[in-house]
C-alpha positions in Angstrom: 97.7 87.3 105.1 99.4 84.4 104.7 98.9 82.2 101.2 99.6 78.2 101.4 100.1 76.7 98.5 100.0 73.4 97.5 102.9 71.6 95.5 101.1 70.0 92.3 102.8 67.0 91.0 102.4 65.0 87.6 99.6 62.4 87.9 101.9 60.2 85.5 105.7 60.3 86.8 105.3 62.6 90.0 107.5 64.7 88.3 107.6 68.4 90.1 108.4 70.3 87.2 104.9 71.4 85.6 103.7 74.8 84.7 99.6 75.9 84.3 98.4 74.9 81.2 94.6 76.9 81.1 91.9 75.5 83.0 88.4 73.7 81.6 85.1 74.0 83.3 87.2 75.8 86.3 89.3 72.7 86.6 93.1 73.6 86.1 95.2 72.0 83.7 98.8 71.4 84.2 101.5 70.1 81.8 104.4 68.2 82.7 107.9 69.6 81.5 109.6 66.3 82.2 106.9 63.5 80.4 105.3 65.9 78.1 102.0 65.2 79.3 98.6 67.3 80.3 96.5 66.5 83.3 94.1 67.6 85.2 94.5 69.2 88.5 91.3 67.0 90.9 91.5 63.5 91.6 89.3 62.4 89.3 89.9 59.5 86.7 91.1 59.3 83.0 88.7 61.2 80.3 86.1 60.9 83.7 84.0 63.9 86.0 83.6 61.8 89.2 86.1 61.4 92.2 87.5 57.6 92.1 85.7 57.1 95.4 82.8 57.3 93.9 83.4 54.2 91.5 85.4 52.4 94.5 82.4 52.3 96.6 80.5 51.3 93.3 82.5 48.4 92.5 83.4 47.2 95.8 79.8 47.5 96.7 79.0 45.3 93.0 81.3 42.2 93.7 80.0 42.2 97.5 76.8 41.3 96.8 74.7 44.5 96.6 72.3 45.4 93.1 72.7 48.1 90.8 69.9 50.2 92.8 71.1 50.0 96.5 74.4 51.3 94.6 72.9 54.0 93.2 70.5 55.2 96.5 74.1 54.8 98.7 76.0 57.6 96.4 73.0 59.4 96.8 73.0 59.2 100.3 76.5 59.9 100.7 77.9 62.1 98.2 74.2 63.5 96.6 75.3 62.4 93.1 72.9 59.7 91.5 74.3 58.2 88.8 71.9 56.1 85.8 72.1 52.4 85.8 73.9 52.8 82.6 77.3 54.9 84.6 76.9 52.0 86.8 77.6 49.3 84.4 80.1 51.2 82.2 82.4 51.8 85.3 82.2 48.2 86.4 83.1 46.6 82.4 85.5 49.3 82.2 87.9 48.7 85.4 86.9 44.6 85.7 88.9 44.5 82.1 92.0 46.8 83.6 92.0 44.3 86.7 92.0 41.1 84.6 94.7 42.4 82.1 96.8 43.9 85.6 96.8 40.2 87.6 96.5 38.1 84.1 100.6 37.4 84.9 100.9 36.4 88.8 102.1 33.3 89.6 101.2 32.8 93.5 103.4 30.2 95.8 100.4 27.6 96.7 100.7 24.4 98.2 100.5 21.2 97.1 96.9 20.1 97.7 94.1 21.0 95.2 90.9 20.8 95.2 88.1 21.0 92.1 84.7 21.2 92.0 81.8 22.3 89.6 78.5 24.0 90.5 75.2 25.1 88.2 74.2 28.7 87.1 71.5 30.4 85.1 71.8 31.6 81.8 68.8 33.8 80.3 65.9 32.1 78.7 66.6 29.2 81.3 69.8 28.1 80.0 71.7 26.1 82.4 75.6 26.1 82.1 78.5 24.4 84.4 81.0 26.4 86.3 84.2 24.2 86.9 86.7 25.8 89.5 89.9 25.0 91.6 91.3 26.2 94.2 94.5 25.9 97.1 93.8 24.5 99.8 96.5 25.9 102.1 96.0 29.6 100.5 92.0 29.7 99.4 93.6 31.2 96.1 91.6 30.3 93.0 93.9 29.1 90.4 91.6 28.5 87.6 88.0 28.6 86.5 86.3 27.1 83.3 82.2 27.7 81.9 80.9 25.1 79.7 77.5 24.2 78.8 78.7 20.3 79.2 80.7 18.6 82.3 82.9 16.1 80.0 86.7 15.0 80.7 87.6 17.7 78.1 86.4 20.5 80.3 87.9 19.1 83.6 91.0 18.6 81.6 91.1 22.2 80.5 90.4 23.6 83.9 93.4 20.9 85.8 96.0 22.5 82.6 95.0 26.2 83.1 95.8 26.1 87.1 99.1 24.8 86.2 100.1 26.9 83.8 99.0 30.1 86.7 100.7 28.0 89.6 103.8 27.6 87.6 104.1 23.5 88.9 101.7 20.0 89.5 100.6 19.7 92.9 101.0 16.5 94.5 97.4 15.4 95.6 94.2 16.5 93.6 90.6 16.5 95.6 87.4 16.2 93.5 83.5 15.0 93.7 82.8 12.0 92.6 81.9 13.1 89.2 83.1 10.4 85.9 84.2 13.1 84.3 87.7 13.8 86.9 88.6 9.9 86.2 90.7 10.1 83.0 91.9 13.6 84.0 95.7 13.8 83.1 96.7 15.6 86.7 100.6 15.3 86.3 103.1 12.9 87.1 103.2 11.0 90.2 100.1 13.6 91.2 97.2 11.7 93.5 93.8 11.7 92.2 90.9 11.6 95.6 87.4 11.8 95.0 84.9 13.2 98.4 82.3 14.7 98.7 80.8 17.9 100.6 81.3 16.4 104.0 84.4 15.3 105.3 84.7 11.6 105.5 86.6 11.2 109.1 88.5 7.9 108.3 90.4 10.1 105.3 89.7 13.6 105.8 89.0 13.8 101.6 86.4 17.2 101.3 85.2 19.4 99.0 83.9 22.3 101.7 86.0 25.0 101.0 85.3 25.5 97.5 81.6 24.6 98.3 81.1 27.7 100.5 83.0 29.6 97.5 80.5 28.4 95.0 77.7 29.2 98.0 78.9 32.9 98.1 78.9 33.1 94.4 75.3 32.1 94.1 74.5 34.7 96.7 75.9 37.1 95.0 73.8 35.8 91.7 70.5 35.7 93.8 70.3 39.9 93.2 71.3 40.1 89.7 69.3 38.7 86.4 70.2 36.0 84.4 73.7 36.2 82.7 72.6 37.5 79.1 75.5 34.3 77.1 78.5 33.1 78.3 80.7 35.9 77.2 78.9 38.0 80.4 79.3 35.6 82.6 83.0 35.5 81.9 83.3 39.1 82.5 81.4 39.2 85.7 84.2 36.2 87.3 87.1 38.0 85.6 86.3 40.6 88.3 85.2 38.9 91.2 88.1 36.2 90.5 90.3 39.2 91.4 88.4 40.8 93.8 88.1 37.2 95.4 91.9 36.9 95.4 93.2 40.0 95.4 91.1 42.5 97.9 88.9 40.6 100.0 89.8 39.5 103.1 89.5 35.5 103.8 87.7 34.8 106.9 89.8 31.2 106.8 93.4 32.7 107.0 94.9 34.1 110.1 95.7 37.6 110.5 92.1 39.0 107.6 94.9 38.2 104.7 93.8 37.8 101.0 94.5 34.5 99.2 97.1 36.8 97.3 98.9 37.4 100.2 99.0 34.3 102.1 100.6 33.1 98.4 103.6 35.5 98.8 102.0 37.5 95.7 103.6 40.9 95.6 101.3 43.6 94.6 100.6 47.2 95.5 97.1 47.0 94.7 95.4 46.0 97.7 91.6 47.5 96.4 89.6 49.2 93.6 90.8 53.0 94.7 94.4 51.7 94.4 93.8 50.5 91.0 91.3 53.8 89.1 94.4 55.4 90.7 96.7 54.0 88.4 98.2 56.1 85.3 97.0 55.8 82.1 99.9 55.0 79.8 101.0 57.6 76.9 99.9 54.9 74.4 96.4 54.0 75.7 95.8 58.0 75.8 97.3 57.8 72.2 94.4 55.5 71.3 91.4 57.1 73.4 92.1 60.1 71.5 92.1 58.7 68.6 88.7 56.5 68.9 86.9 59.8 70.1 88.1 61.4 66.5 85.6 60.7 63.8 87.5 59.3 60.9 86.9 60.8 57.6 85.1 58.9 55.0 86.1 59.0 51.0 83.3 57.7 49.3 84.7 56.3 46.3 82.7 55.5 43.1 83.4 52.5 41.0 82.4 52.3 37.2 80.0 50.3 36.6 80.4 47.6 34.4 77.6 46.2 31.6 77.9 42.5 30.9 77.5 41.8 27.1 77.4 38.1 25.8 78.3 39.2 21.9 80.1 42.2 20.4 77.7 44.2 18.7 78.9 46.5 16.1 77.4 50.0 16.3 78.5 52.2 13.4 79.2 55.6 14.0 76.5 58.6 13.0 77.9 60.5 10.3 78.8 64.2 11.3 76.4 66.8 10.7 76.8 69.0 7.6 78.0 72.5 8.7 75.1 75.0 8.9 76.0 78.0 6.2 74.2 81.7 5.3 71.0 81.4 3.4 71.4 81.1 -0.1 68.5 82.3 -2.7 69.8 80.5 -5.0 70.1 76.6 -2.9 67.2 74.6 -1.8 67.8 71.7 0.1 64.9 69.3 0.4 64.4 65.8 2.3 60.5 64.1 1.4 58.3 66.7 1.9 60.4 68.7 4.0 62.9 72.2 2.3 65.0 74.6 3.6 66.9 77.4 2.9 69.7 75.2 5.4 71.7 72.8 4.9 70.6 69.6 7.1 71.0 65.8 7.8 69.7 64.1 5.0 68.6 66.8 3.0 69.7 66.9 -1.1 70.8 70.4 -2.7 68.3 71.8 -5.4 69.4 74.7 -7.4 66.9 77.3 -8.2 67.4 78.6 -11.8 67.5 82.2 -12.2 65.9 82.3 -15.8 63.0 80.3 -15.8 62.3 80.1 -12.2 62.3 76.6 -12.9 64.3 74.1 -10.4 67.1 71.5 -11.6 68.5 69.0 -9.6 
């Protein structure tokens, strides 16, 4: 019989050089000799139980449109493993804040045509906010996208200085609506301002469509989840899709089914969600997993309490009592109506005279 074994390597730095290190709900552990590290011997995530495929399909399935529930029925279906609505949304919070902080320093190659727009979402309780975006015209990437509850020079201002500080330069022609607010935008030196519309105007070619349709298939995606809860969700939510928009899904409007990242010359080796669950946690953020799952000890510390007075009152000491002695026959000591053979607080000593039976003081 013929035993095939499989060459493990370190999950970290691929290292060869790791021995068995005990095994944990019959998953082997292994420990690196070369980075000093544990890890587990299946495929599945950082301090997690599921394969990564599992929370690919999940957040692929997410930013393409689909709800929580025809996520859940599908790794059913599949894989027999139904996770709660709660799993759901921990894995997507989770990874869309690893893929914001992994892209949050590209600088793509776009052209030099721009073009801006703003469209309307839904808050909860009815609260209406604006979503300002821009985007290359040559590439489809989205340089920069702003939420504000107003649509003021300020916010278009903001949006026009975030895109280029990610495209590293000014471009040389700007196209908006025909909203007041893009009129006293600052866009750059010698940078030309054009205002259209949604439909191209033949006699200058001046169109917003191609940041329509991407506000279009962000409402789509909208239409099967509830209202944003505040702002702060709705910032995470285009966190991810803003990568997922750039970075993995294919754009229909550039030859060959490239991503805006690559027709922008952006080199990355993260081409979809597998790629980056895959990615190794560094020593440090394992450092500080471990240490948030530690309950800290608490020292409860007591501090005197302290009584306010207005005026020093003077309290005279009580005077020490008088030591208690034998019984004497002869000693009476007496205060009011009260005597004893004792001595006590108070009290004055009688003698008993021996002769006359008589007392004296």
């Amino acid at each position: 019989m013929v035993e095939i074994t499989t060459e493990v390597k370190c999950k970290d730095c691929g290292s060869t050089g790791v021995v068995k290190f005990g095994s944990y709900k019959g998953v082997p552990r292994y420990w690196c000799k070369a980075c000093k590290r544990k890890f587990k011997g299946d495929s599945s995530p950082f301090h997690m139980r599921v394969p990564p495929d599992y929370i690919s399909t999940a957040l692929s399935m997410y930013y393409s449109g689909s709800s929580i529930t025809d996520i859940r029925n599908h790794l059913k279906q599949e894989h027999g493993y139904y996770p709660s609505k709660h799993i759901v949304f921990e894995w997507v919070d989770k990874y869309t804040s690893i893929a914001a902080k992994q892209f949050q320093d590209v600088h793509p190659k776009v052209g030099d045509q721009w073009v801006a727009d703003e469209t309307q979402l839904e808050l909860d309780k009815g609260i209406k906010i604006w979503f300002f975006d821009i985007i290359d015209s040559d590439t489809r990437y989205l340089l920069a996208s702003r939420a504000s509850l107003s649509r003021t020079t300020r916010d278009a201002q903001m949006l026009m200085d975030r895109a280029i500080a990610r495209a590293g330069k000014s471009p040389k022609v700007v196209i908006t609506d025909k909203l007041s607010s893009y009129l006293d935008v600052n866009y750059g030196k010698n940078v030309e301002h054009r205002q259209g519309s949604p439909f191209r105007i033949l006699s200058s070619g001046e169109s917003t469509s191609q940041i329509e349709r991407f506000h279009g298939t962000i409402k789509d995606r909208t239409k099967v989840m509830r209202a944003f809860r505040n702002l702060e969700t709705l910032h995470e939510f285009m966190n991810g899709y803003l990568v997922f928009y750039n970075f993995f899904k294919p754009n229909e409007a550039l030859q060959g089914g490239k991503t805006p990242a690559e027709a922008a010359k952006v080199d990355y080796q993260i081409k979809n969600w597998r790629d980056l669950i895959s990615l190794p946690v560094s020593k440090q953020a394992e450092i500080q997993t471990h240490n948030t799952l530690v309950r800290p000890k608490v020292i409860v510390t007591i501090e005197p309490t302290l009584t306010h007075i207005s005026s020093p009152v003077m309290v005279s000491p009580k005077p020490p009592k008088p030591p208690r002695t034998k019984g004497n026959t002869n000693a009476i000591y007496q205060r009011g109506i009260l005597i004893s053979r004792h001595p006590f607080h108070g009290a004055h000593k009688i003698r008993q005279s021996r002769r006359g039976g008589g007392m004296i003081l």
